[in-house]
C-alpha positions in Angstrom: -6.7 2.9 -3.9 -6.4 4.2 -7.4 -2.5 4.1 -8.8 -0.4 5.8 -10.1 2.2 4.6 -13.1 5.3 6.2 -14.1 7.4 5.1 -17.2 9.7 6.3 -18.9 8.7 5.3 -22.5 4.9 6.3 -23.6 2.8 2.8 -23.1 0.9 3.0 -25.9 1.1 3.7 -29.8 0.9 7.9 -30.8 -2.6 6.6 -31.9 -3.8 5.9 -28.9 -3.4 2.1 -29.8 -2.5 -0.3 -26.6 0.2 -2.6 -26.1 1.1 -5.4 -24.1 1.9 -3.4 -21.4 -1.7 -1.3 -21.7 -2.9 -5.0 -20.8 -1.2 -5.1 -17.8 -2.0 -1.6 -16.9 -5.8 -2.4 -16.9 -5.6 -5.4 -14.7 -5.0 -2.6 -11.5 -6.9 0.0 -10.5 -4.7 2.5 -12.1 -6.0 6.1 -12.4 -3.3 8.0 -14.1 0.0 7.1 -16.2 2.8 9.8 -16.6 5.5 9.0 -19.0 8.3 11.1 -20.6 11.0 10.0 -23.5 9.1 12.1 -26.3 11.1 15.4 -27.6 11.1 17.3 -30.1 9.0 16.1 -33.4 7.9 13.7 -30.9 5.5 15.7 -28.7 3.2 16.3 -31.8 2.7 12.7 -32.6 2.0 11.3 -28.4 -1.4 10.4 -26.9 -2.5 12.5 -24.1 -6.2 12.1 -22.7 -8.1 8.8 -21.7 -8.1 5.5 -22.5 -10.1 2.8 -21.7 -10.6 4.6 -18.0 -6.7 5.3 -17.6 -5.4 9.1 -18.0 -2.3 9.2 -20.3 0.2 12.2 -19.6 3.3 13.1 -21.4 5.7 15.2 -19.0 8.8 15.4 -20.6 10.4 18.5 -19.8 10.3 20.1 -23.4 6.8 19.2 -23.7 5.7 21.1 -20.6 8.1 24.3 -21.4 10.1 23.4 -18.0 6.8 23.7 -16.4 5.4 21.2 -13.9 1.9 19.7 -14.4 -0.8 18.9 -12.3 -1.9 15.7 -12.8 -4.7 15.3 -10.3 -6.1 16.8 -7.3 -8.1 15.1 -4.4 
């Protein structure tokens, strides 16, 4: 089954760059990551969209305008 990861802190670099933790994301089958932490000045500078097969999503609450998000239907 695809998975689903969610952080806390983004997993990758505002440019889209990986990390250490992008490695270990790419060893499973996962589909989407959904991460928060990023406010204000923040939001402008995150990576949203795909990477490397993975779909990056930033859903902290200011960054959605209290709104949810839909992440992915089946």
């Amino acid at each position: 089954k695809d998975i689903t990861v969610m952080l806390h802190f983004p997993p990758l670099f505002a440019d889209g760059v990986g990390t250490a933790f992008t490695e270990i994301l790419k060893a499973y089958p996962v589909r989407s990551v959904v991460y928060g932490h990023l406010h204000g000045a923040g939001i402008k500078i995150a990576f949203e969209g795909e990477r490397e097969g993975i779909d990056y999503h930033l859903v902290s609450c200011d960054a959605l305008a209290f709104c949810p998000k839909l992440i992915f239907e089946e």
